[in-house]
N, C-alpha and C positions, 0 to 999 in steps of 0.2 A: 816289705821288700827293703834290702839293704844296701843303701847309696855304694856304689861302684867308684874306688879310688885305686889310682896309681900303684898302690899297695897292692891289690889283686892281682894285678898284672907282673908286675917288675921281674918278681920269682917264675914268670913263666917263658920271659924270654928266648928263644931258640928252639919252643915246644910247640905240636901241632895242636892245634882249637877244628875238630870237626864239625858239621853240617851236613843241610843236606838240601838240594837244590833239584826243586820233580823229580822225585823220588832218585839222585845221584849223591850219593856218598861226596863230601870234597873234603879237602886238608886244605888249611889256612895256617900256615906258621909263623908265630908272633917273631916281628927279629926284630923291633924297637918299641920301648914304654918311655914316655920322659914327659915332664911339667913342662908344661902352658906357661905363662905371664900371663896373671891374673888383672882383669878389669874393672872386678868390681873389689873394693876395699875393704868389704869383708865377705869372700862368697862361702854356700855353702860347702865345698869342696872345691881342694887345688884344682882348677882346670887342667886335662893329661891328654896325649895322643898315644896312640894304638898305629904300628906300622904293620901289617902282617903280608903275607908273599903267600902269592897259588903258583904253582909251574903248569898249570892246565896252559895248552895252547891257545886257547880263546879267553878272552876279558870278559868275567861275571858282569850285570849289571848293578848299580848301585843301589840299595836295598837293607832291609835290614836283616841278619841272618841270626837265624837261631844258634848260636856256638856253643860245643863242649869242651869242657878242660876239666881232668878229674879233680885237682884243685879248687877251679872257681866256679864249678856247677854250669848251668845251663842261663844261659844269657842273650838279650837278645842283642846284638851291636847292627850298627847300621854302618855299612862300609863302601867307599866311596874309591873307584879305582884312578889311579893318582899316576900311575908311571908304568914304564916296561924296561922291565931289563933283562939281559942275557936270562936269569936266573928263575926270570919268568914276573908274572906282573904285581906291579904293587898295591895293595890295598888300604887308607886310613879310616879312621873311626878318632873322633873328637868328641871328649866330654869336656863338658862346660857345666 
């Protein structure tokens, strides 16, 4: 399995990552990738965040979701709901 960096994501900014939640289809749209500040002095990957946006009315819970992106294959991220806004609500994922 191949460590997941910054890299896989960056290029997909603004693109939806499907799932799927008891048997319901969802859209997750990445709209922010950017580096961490790293803590350990040599780790093995830049620590990144993952910002992604659902406009579903109701807030998924925090969990980890099986995501597609035809770029970065099948993944599993664990996404933790963080905010609401007009636009609908926010979801992050942190690699460390």
């Amino acid at each position: 399995m191949e460590l997941l960096t910054l890299e896989h994501f960056s290029g997909c900014v603004n693109e939806p990552f499907a799932t799927r939640l008891d048997d319901v289809s969802l859209e997750f749209v990445l709209v922010e990738a950017r580096p961490l500040g790293s803590g350990a002095p040599h780790p093995v990957r830049q620590p990144f965040s993952l910002l992604f946006r659902n406009t579903a009315a109701v807030v998924f819970p925090q969990k980890i979701y099986p995501m597609h992106h035809p770029r970065v294959g099948e993944v599993g991220i664990f996404l933790v709901p963080i905010a609401y806004e007009k636009a609908g609500f926010l979801y992050q994922a942190v690699f460390n």
